[in-house]
N, C-alpha and C positions, 0 to 999 in steps of 0.2 A: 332544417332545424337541427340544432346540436341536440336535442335529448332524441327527437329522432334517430338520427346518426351511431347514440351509441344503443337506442332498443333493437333497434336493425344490426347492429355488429355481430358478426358469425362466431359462432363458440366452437369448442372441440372438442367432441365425446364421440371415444372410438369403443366399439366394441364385437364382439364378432356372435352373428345367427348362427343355427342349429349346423348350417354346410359348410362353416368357418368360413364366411365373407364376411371380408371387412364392412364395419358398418358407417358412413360417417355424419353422424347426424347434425346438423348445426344447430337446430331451434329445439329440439326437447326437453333435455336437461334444463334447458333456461324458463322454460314455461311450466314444469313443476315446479322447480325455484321460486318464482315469480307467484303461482295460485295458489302454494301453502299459503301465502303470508296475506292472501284472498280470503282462505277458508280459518285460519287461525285468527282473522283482525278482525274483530267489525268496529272500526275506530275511523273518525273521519278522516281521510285522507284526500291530499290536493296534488297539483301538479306540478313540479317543479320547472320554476321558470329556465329558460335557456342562461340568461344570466346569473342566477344562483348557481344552477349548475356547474358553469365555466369558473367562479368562482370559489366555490366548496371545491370543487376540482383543484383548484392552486393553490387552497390553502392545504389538502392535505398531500397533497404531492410535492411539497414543502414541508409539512411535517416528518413525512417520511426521511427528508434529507436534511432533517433540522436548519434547517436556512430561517435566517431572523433578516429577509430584507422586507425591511418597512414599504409597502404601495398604496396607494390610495386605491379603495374600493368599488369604483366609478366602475360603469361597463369600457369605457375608452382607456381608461388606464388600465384594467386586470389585460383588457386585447394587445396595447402594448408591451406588459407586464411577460403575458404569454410568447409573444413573438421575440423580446429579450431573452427566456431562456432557451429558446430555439436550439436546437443540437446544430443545426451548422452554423449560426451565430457565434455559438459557442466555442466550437473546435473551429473556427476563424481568429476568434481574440487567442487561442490557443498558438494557432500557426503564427502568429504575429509578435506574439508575447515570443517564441520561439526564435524565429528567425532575429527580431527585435538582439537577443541575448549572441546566437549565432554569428552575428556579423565581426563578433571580436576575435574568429576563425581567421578573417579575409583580410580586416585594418591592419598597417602596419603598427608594431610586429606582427607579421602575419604566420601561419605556418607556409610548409616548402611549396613556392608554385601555385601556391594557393590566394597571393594578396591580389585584393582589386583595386581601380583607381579609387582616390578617396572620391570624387563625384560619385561612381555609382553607388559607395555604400551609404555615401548622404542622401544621394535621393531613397533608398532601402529605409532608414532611419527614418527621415521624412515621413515615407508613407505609414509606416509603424505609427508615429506619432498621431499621425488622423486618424487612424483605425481607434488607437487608443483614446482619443477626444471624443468620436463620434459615439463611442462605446460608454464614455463618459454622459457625451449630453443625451445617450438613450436613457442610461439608469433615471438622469433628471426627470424626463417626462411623465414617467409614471408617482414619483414620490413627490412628498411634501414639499416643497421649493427652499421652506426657511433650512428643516434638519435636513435635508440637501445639502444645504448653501455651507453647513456648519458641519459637517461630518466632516470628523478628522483627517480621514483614510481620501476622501473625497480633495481634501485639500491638496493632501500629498503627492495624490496624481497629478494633478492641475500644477503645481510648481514645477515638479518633475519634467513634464511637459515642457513646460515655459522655458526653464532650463536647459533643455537640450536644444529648444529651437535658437535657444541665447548661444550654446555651443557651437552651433554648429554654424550660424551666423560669424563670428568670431572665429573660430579654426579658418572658413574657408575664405574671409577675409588678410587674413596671416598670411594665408596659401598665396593667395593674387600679390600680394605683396612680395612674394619673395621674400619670409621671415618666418620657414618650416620647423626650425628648431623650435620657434614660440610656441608654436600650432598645437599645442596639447589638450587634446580632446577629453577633458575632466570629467563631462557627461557621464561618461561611458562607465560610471561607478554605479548612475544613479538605474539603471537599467533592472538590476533587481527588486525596483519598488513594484516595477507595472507586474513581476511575477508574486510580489507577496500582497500588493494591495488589493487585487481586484477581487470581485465576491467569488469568482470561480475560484481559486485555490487560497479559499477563508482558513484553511487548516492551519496554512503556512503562520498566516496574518496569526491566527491563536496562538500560534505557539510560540512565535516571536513576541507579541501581545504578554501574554505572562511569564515570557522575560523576562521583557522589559520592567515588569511591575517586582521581579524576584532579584533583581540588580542594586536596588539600593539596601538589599540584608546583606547580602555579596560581599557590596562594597568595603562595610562595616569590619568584615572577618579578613576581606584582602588587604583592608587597611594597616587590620594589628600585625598582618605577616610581613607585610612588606618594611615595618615599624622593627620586627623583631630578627629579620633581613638585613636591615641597613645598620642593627647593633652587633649582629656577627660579623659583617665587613668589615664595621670598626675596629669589632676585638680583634680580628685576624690581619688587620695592618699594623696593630699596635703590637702586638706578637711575632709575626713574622717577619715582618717591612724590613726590620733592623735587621736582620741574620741577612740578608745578602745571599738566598736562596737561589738557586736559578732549575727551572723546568728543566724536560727531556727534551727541549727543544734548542736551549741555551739563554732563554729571557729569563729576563727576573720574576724572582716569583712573588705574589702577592705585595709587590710594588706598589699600586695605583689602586687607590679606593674604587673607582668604579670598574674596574676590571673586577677586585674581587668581587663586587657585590652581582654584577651577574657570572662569573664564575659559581659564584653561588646557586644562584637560585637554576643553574644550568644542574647544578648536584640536586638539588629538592627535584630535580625532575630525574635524577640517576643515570640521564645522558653520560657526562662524564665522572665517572664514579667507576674504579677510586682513581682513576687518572691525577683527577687534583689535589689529593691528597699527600701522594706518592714523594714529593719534594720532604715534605714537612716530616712524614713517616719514614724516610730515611733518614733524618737529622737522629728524630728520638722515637722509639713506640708510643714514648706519652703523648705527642703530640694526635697522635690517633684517638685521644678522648675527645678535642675539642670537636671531631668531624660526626664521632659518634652520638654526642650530646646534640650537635645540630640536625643531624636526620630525622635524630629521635624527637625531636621537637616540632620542627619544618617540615619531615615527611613523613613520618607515622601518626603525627597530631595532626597540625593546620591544614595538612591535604584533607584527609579526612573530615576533620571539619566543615570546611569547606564544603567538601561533598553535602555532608549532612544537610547545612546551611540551605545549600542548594534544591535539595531533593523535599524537604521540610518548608522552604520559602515559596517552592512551586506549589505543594499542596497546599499552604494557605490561603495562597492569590488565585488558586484553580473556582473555588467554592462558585466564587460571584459570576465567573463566566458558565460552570456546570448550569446553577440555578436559573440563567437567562435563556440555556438552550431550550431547559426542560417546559419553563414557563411557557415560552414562545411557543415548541412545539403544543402543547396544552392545550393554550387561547387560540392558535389557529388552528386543531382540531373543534374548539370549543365555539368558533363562529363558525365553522364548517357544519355543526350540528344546527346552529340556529336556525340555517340557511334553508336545509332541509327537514325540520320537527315537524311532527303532527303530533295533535293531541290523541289520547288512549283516553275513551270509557271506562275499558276495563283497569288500566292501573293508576288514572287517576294521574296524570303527568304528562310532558312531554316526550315522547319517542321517536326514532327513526323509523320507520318501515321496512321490513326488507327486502321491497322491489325499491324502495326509493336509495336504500342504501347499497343495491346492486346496480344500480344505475350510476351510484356517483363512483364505484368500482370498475366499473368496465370503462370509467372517464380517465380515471385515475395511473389505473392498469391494461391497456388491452391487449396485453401479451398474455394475460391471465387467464386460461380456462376456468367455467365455467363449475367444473367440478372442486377445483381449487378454492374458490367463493362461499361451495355450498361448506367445509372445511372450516374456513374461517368464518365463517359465521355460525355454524356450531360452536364453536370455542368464545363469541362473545356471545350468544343468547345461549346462557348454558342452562335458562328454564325451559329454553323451545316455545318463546310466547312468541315468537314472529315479528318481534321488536324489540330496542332497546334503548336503555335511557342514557341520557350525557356522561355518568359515569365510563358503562361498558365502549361507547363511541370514542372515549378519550382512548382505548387502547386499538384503533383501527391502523394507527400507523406501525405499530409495533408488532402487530398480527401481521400485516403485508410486509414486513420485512422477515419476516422466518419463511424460510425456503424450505421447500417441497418440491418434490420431482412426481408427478402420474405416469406411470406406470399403464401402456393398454398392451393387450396382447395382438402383436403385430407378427404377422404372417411373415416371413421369411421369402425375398426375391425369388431365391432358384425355387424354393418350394412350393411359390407359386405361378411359376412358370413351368417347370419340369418337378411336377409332382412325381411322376414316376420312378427318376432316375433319381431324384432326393429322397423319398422314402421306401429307395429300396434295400433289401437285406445288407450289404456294402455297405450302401451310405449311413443307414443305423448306427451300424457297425463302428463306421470310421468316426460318428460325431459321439458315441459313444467314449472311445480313447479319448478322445481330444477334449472332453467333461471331466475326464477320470481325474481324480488330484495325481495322482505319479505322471500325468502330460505336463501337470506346472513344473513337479519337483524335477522331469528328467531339464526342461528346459533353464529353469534354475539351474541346475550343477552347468550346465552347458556357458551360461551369464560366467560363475565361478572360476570355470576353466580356462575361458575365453580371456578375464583378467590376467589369469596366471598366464598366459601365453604370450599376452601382449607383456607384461612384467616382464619376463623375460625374454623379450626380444627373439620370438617365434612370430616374426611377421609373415612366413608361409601358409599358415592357418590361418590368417584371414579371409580368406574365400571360403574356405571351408564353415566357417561360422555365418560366412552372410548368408550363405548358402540355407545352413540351416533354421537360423532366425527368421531370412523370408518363407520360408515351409512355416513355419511355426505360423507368421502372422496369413499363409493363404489358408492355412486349415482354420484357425481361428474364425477369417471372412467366409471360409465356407458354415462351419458349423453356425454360428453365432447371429450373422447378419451382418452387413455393414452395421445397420442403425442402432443396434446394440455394441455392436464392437466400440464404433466412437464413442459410448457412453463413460469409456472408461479411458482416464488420462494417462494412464499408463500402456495402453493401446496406441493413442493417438502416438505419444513419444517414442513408441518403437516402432511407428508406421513410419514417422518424419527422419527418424536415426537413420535407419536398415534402410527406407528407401532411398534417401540421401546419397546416405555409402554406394548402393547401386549403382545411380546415376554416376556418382564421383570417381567409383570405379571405372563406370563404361568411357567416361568422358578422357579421363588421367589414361587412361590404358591406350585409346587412340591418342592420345596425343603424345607421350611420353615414348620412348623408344627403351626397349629391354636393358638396353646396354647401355644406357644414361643414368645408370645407378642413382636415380632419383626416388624417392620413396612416394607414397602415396599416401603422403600426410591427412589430404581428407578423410578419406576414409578412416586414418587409425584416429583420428578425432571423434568420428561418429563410432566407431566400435567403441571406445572409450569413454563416450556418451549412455551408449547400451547397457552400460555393467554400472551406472548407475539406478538400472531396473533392480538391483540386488536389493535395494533399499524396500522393496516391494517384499522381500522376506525377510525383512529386520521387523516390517510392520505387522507379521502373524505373531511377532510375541505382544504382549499386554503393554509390559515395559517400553520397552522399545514403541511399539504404535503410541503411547502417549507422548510422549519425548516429540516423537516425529512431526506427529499432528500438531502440538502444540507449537514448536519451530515454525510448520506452516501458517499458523494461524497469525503467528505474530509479526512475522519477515514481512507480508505489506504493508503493515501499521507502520516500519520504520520508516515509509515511504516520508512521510511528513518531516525528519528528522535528515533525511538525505534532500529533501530540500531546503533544511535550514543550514544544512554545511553547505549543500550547494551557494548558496547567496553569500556567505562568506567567502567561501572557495572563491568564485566568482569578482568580489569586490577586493578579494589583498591579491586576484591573479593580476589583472586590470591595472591597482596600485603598484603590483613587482614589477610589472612591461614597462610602466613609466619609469620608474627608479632604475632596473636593475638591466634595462636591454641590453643590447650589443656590448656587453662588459666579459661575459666568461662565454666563451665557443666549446662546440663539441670537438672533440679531439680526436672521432672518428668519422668526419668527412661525409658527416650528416647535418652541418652549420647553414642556417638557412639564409644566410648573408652573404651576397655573390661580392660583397668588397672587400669580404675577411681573408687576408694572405696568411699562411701557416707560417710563422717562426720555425728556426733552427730551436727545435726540443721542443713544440709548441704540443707533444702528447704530454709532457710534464708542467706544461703552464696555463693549459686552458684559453691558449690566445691570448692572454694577459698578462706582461711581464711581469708582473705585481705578485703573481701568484707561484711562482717559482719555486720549489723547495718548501709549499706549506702543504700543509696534511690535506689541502684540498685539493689538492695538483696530484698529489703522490697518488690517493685512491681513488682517484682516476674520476671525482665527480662532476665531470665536466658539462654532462649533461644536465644536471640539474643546477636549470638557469631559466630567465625571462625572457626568452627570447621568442616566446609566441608563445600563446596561451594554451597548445597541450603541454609543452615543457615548462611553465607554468603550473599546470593543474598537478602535472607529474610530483614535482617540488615543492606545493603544498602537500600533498596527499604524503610525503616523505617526514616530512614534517610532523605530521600530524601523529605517526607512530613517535617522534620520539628520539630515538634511537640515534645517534649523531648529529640529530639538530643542528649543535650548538658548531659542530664541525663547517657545515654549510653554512651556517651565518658568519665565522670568523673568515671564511669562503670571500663572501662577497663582500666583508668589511676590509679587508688586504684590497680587492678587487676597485670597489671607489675608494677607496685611501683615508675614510672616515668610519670612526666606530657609532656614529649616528646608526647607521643601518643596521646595528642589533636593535633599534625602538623597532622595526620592521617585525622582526624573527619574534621578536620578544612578545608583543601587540598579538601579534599571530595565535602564539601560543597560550597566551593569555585566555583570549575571547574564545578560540577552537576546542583547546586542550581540558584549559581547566575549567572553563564554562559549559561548554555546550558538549563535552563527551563525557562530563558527570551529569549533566542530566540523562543522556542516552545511557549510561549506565544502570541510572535509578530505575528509566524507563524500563529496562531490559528484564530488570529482576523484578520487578512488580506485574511488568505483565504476564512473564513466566508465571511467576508463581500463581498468579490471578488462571491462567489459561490450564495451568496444571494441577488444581484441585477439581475447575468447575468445569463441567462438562458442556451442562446445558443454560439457556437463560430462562427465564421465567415464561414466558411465553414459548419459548421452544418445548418446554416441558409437556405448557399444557396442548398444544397442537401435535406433539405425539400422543399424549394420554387421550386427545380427543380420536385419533386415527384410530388408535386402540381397542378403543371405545368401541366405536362403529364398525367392528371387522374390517377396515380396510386396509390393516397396516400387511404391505408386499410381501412380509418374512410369514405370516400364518394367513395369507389367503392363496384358495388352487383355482386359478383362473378356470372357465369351463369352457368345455367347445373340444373338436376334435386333435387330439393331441397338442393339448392345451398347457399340460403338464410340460412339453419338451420343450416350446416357446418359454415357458415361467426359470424354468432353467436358464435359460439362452441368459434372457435379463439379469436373472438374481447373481449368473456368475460374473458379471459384468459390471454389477452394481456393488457388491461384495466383494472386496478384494483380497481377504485372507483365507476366502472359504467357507467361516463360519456364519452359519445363518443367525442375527441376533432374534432372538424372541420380542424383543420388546415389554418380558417380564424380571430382564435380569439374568437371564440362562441363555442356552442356544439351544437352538431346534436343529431337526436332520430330518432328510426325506422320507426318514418311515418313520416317524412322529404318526401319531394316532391321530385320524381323522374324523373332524366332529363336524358332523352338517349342519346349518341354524340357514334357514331360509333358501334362500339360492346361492350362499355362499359354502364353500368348501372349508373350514380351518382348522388348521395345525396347533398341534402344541395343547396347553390348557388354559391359554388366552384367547378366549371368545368373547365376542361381541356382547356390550350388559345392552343398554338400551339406544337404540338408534332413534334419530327423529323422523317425523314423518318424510321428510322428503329422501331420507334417505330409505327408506323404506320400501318410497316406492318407487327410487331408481333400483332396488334390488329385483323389481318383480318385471322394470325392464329389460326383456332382450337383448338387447340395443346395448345396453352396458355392462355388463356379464364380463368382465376382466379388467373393471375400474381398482386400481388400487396404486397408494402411494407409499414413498419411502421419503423419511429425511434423510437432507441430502449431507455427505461425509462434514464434517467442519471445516476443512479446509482453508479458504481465506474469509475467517470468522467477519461480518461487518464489525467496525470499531463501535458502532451503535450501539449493539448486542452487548460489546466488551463492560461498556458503561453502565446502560442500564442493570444487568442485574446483579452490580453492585451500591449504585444511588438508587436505585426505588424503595429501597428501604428506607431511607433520610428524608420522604418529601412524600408527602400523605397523595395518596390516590387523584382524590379529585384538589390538591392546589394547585391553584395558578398563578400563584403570587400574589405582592401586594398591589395595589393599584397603581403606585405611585413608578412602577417601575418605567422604566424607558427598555421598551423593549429593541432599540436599532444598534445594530452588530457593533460592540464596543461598550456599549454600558454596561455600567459596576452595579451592582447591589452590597448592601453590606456583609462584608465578610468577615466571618465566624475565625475565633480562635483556633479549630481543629478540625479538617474536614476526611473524609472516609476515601480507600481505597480506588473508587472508581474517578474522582474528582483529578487526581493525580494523573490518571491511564489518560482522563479526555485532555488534560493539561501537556501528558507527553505525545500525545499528537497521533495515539490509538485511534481515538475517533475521528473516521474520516469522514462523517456526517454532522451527530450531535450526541448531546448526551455525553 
């Protein structure tokens, strides 16, 4: 039976008896847990069925990841529902989604040595395509049939689909024929849907989503520019055209209306600037107003605007997607409650229980210790009645996403195998230093100098420093532990650098020979790596560790936003390889085309006659061409800065002999540039500022204040047991990375902080324990657990969840769940409000990689 299955699941509660042995108990902890809420309830309670179960179970294991996919409630459907989100299900539509994108590696263009025939990548595509179907008709099974049949996103695959099997029909009927020039594989655009439509990376799909809904304000403001664009071209043909100008190059200057008008808008981008000018500006200085009035207008106004436009249209359109997360999450905690309610005598309502609501927890979570549970349910029955109603239950997903780390006091390998030779006077001794803060600071200046050496090309000291950093990390592994040492990421990274280097060292030194004046680039890569530890002492000032953290917290959020330029990236890489292949070669004998013959001067023409004597020949940008999708991706991502654009595009306009092919460059720039890196913009400075005032979230607050509470916060409790103290160090130095101990009341503590004893616990500081609940009370008076205690964990890569909520929970009253009429299936609107808050924006720039 599944509710079986999870009262029988082993929990973990370590803690050490009077002789310091490990203790490891599985069932205790869980059966105090469990007979509080015996002796505190006399309210009728029932059993919860295997299928509520499995089902409360999906709904909040879904809330936790805010997922709005609509399923039908059947026991046969939640069973397939269940096996769709399956982790290798899952990381199979991954792989395939993957390789699916991949194969544009291998098609001609292909990169060097690397294309296959077109059969095998058709049969590769092929099987993509079923994987993608079958994945298709599994989401069917379990939902509705009609809003199925009628989801948008559902449609798109299904075409998409159809489409490429229409391609690829068609290409390799072309092939047989002998009519390979025709054979142009169009499909291969539409590849990026299967990565943004499927529910697995629904983030993508949002963000693209209220884009698309922020495009038609866009439009309105791109309109007037483009409006006030094409009356500067005018003016400046009517102005210059007749003087008979001619460029640095010897052509006429502002000749041809459409030359100027993107000339133009090449200046609104400051590409080339004042290059174009410079004709006009040696006639007369006054001519220098007409360019000045134009920036002033076109790039210090309508770019701006724009921006504005942008960042303002996102947040309007953000509201009605924020409100469907939150709702959704709500209602399926809110049938997750039904599922499991018993009625209360004493409060006259419906309640959870909390053996029933530890049951749907270890369903939920069963990575979860036991003690972590009793934690978070402190924090929602904060009367201690051994139950709780619909309200406090609606906050169950938002409590299991605040991280916490337990903390037991674990004996140390060597020390408990060679007690003797580990706690003898020596060895004290030596873990002593290596505790001391002047071990960090000597090793720090060591980081410092080790730059300066490599700076200056003192590659002889390299051995010298590996030398000394592995000493550093086996004193560390001695004093500390392994299992404390890996706790800390900065550990890990100078385990993986320094031992790296080792290896790279031993490896490079046999094979290399002395007198082969070859360097041993590995290595000074990983030592080079290593002195990025320095950052580890930028983080002990205040300033500085905010800054840092905050950078951390928000660097994967951008995750979302590098998959939206990826999909672009991807679709004009794809469109460049059809347009713009085998037209410009490398000119350094890296051309991946075994038919390309070098011309006489062919480093000044890019293998194109065409290109002879133009500024794209001359600076040598030969490489940046479509001739396979990394030089491809290269040339967009060139692009994408800016910075001589318009140089590459007049590039490959010489190159095909048509100035059509600035729509290409222009297009580009357009949707990458001035769309979608002003929203990353906006994103950037909002979540800053959002990650750089606010520390904690609302829940994060109160599940410290509750750890607090309860004496178990790791900085003010002295674990007990025999040298119990020198273990507690081990951890807190490992957990703590700048040294200081935080209190937990605003200050910092230190090892000789006054000692107040309250029960079986030891604590520091003048943060003690106000009132604990019974069960924790009388896990104090067990043995058995005697060096339980937690720490929250650093912020680091903050959930985007977190980022959200506690800035909408203030906008959206506790217990609503909306109105009835919503349509809760991923993609429905609600009505949205003239001005919406802060956090609305963050989940709209693709911060949240959940909900909220």
């Amino acid at each position: 039976m599944f509710m079986k299955r999870i009262q029988t699941k082993k929990t973990r509660a370590v803690g050490f008896s009077n002789n310091n042995e490990l203790i490891d108990n599985q069932h205790e902890l869980e059966e105090i847990f469990i007979n509080e809420s015996i002796e505190n309830v006399t309210d009728t309670s029932r059993d919860i069925a295997d299928d509520n179960l499995k089902l409360a179970t999906v709904l909040v294991a879904d809330s936790r990841l805010c997922k709005r996919v609509a399923f039908l409630r059947t026991p046969n459907e939640v069973k397939i529902y269940i096996l769709y989100n399956n982790i290798v299900l899952r990381l199979a539509l991954y792989f395939f989604i993957s390789l699916d994108l991949a194969l544009a590696i291998f098609e001609k263009p292909a990169m060097t040595h690397l294309e296959m025939p077109y059969v095998a990548s058709a049969i590769l595509e092929l099987l993509c395509m079923f994987v993608f179907l079958a994945r298709l008709y599994h989401g069917y099974l379990f939902s509705n049939k009609e809003t199925y049949r009628k989801d948008k996103k559902n449609i798109f695959l299904l075409v998409a689909i159809l489409l490429t099997f229409m391609d690829l029909i068609i290409c390799g009927t072309l092939r047989e024929a002998d009519l390979i020039p025709y054979a142009v594989r169009w499909s291969r655009m539409l590849r990026p849907i299967f990565l943004v439509t499927f529910s697995e990376t629904r983030q993508i799909r949002r963000a693209f989503r209220n884009l698309r809904r922020t495009l038609p304000e866009v439009a309105t403001v791109l309109t007037l520019f483009f409006i006030i664009l094409a009356m500067f071209s005018l003016l400046a043909l009517k102005i210059y055209g007749q003087k008979k100008l001619l460029t640095a190059g010897g052509e006429p200057y502002f000749a041809n209306y459409f030359d100027i008008y993107f000339d133009l808008f090449v200046l609104v981008t400051t590409a080339n600037n004042p290059d174009v000018m410079l004709p006009a500006y040696n006639e007369t200085r006054w001519n220098a107003l007409f360019f000045i009035v134009f920036i002033a207008l076109c790039l210090f106004i309508f770019m701006n605007l724009i921006l504005a436009v942008i960042y303002n249209g996102f947040r309007r359109n953000l509201q009605s997607e924020v409100k469907l997360a939150v709702y959704a999450k709500r209602r399926n905690l809110s049938e997750a409650f039904d599922l499991l309610k018993t009625r209360s005598h004493v409060a006259k309502q419906l309640v959870v229980t909390k053996a029933n609501w530890l049951l749907l927890i270890r369903s939920v979570a069963p990575k979860r210790t036991t003690s972590e549970d009793v934690i978070a349910w402190q924090v929602l029955d904060d009367q201690h009645d051994g139950f709780i109603n619909r309200s406090q239950f609606l906050q169950t997903a938002d409590i299991l996403n605040v991280r916490i780390s337990e903390i037991g006091n674990k004996t140390i390998w060597l020390k408990k195998k060679f007690p003797s030779c580990y706690l003898s006077n020596p060895s004290q001794k030596l873990r002593k230093i290596v505790k001391n803060r002047f071990f960090k600071l000597f090793f720090d200046l060591l980081i410092i100098a080790n730059a300066f050496f490599i700076g200056f090309g003192l590659d002889e000291a390299d051995y010298v420093f590996l030398i000394l950093f592995s000493t550093e990390i086996a004193l560390k592994l001695y004093t500390y532990g392994a299992v404390a040492f890996v706790k800390s990421k900065w550990n890990l990274f100078d385990l993986l650098s320094i031992g790296g280097g080792i290896v790279a060292a031993i490896i490079e030194s046999a094979i290399l020979s002395k007198d082969s004046g070859q360097q041993l680039t590995v290595v000074d890569v990983l030592m080079v790596l290593r002195v990025m530890r320095f950052l580890r002492i930028l983080g002990a000032y205040r300033r500085f560790k905010t800054v840092l953290s905050t950078i951390v917290s928000i660097a994967p959020s951008l995750g979302t936003y590098v998959g939206v330029l990826f999909v672009f990236f991807y679709c004009y890489a794809i469109l460049g390889m059809e347009i713009f292949s085998d037209i410009v070669h490398d000119s350094h004998g890296h051309d991946n085309y075994r038919h390309f013959t070098p011309m006489a001067n062919s480093n000044r023409s890019c293998g194109n006659p065409k290109l002879i004597g133009s500024q794209f020949a001359e600076l040598d940008y030969c490489r940046h061409n479509f001739n396979d999708v990394g030089s491809a991706f290269v040339t967009l991502s060139v692009l994408l800065v800016v910075n001589q654009w318009h140089v590459i595009a007049e590039g490959f306009v010489l190159a095909t002999g048509t100035k059509a092919a600035r729509l290409y460059f222009f297009a580009f720039h357009l949707s990458c540039v001035t769309i979608v890196l002003n929203i990353l913009v906006a994103f950037i400075l909002e979540a800053f500022m959002l990650e750089y005032t606010l520390s904690e979230t609302k829940f994060e607050s109160l599940v410290q204040k509750k750890i607090t509470e309860l004496g178990l916060n790791y900085d003010k409790i002295n674990l007990l047991g025999s040298d119990s103290s020198d273990d507690n160090e081990e951890v807190q130095d490992v957990v703590d990375g700048d040294g200081n101990k935080s209190s937990g009341c605003g200050d910092t503590v230190n090892n000789t902080d006054k000692v107040v004893k309250e029960g079986d616990a030891r604590v520091q500081g003048k943060c003690v324990r106000r009132r604990s609940s019974n069960s924790l009370r009388r896990l104090s008076k067990q043995k058995s657990f005697h060096g339980l205690a937690f720490v929250m964990e650093e912020r680091g890569v903050r959930e985007a969840t977190v980022q959200l909520q506690r800035m909408f929970e203030i906008d959206i009253e506790e217990d609503d769940l909306g109105p009835d009429d919503i349509d809760m299936v991923e993609g429905a609107e609600v009505d949205r409000p003239q001005s919406v808050g802060l956090s609305e924006t963050l989940h709209g720039f693709g911060i949240i990689s959940n909900c909220e």
